[in-house]
Backbone bond lengths (Angstrom), bond angles and torsions (degrees), N, CA, C in turn:
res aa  C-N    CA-C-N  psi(-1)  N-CA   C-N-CA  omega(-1)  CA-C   N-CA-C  phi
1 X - - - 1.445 - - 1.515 110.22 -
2 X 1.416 117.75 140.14 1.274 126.34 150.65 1.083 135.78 -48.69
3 X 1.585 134.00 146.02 1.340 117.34 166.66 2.019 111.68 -102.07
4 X 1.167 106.33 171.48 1.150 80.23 -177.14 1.593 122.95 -86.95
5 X 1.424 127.73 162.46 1.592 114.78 169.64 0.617 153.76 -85.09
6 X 1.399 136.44 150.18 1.957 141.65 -109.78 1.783 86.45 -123.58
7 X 1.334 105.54 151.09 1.174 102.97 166.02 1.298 110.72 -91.25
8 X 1.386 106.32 156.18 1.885 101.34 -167.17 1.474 105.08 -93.75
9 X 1.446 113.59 -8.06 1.701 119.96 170.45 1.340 115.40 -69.32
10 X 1.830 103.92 121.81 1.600 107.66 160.67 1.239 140.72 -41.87
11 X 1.774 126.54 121.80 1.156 147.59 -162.45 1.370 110.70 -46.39
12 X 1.447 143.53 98.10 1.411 121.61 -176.78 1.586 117.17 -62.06
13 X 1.641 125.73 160.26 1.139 122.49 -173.50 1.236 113.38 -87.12
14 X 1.354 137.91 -146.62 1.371 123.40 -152.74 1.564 96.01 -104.18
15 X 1.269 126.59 164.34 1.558 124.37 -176.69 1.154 104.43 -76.08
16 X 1.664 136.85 -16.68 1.365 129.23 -177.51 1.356 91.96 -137.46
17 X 1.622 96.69 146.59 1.666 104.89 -150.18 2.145 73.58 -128.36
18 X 1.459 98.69 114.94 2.025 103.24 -158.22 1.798 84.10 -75.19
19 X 0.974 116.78 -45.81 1.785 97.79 -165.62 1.590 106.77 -78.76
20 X 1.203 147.03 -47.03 1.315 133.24 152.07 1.813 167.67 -55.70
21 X 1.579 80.99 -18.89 1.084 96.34 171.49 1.730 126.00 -118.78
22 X 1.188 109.33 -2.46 1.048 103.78 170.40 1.640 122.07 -105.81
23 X 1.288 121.86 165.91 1.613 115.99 -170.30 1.531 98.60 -108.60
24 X 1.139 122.69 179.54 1.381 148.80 -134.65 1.853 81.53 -85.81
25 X 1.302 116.55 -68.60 1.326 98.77 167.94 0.980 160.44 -114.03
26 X 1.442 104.66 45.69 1.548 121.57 163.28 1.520 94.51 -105.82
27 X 1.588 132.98 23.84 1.292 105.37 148.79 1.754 105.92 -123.25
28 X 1.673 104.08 11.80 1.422 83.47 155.70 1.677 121.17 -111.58
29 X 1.230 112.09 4.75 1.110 108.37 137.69 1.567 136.46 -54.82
30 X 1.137 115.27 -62.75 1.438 127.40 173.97 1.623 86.36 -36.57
31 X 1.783 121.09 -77.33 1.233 122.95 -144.00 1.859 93.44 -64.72
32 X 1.281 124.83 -14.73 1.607 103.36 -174.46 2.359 109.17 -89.94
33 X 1.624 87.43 -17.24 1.282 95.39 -168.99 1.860 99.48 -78.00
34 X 1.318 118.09 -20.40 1.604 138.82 -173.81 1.711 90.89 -67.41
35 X 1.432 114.29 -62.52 1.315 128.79 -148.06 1.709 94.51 -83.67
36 X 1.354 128.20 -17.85 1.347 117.82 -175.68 2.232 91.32 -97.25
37 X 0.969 110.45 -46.50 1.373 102.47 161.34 2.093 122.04 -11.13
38 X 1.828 86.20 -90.11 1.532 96.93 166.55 1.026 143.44 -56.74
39 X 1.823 98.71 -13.93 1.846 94.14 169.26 1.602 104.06 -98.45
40 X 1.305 117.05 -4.38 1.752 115.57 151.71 1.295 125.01 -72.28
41 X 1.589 109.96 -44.88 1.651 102.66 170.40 1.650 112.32 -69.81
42 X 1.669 126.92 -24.53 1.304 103.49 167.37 1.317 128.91 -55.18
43 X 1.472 85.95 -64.19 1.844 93.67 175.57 1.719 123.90 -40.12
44 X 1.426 121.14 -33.89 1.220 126.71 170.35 1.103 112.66 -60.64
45 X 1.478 139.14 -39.84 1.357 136.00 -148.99 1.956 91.70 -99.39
46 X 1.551 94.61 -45.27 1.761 94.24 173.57 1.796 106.10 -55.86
47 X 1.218 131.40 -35.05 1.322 139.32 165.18 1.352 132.52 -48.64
48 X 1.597 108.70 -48.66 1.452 125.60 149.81 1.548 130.63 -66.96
49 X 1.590 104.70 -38.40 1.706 103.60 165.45 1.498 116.75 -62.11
50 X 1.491 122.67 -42.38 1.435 124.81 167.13 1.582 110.32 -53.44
51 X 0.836 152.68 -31.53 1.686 173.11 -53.66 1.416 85.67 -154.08
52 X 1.769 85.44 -87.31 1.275 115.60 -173.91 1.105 149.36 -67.98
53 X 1.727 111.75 -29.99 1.711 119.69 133.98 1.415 115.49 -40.88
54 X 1.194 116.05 -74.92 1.618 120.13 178.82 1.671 113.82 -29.44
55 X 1.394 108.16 -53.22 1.181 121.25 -179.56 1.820 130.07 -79.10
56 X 1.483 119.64 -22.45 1.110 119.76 -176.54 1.577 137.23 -34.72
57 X 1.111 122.25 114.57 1.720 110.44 -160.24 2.006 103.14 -65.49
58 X 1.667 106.10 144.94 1.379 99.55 -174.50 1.582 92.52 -96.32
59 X 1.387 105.65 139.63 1.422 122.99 174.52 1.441 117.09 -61.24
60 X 1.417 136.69 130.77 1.465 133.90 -151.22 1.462 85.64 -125.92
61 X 1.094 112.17 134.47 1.828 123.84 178.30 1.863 97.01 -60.52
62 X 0.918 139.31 124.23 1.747 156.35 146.91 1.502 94.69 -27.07
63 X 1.219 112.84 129.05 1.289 111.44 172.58 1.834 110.08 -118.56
64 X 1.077 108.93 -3.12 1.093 116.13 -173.24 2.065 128.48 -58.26
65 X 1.244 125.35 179.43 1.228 94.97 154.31 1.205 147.33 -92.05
66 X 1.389 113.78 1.41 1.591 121.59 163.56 1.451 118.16 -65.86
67 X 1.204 88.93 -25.27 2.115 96.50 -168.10 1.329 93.50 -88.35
68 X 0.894 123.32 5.22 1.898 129.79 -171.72 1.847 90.16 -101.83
69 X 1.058 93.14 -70.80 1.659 98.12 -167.14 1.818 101.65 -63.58
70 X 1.102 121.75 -15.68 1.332 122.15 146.84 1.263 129.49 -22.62
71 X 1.341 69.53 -98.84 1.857 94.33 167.26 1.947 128.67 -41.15
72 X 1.114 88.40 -41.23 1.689 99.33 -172.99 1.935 91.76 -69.45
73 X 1.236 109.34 -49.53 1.743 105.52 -176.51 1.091 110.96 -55.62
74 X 1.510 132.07 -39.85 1.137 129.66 -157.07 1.556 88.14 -105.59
């Protein structure tokens, strides 16, 4: 198989170039809007880990007859 074809034109670089173009505070903005980010994605994930302990389904013994003949083999 083929892949498909590439353009042979050079990749432009990023639209914001972080050490030149920006001033003193639009990168501590950026850096305070970064830092309120991660203490939202912590708290979310600490939010979801509580979640899911809290929540875990409890496993109910099979009562069926396969889980019978299970059991007796093993």
């Amino acid at each position: 198989m083929c892949s498909s074809p590439k353009s042979s034109r050079a990749v432009k670089k990023s639209a914001i170039n972080f050490d030149d173009e920006l001033t003193q505070e639009q990168r501590l903005r950026f850096a305070a809007k970064a830092n309120l980010a991660e203490q939202r994605r912590a708290q979310r994930e600490a939010t979801n880990k509580r979640y899911e302990k809290k929540h875990t389904p409890a496993k109910k013994p099979a009562t069926g007859l396969f889980s019978w003949l299970q059991q007796l083999v093993s």
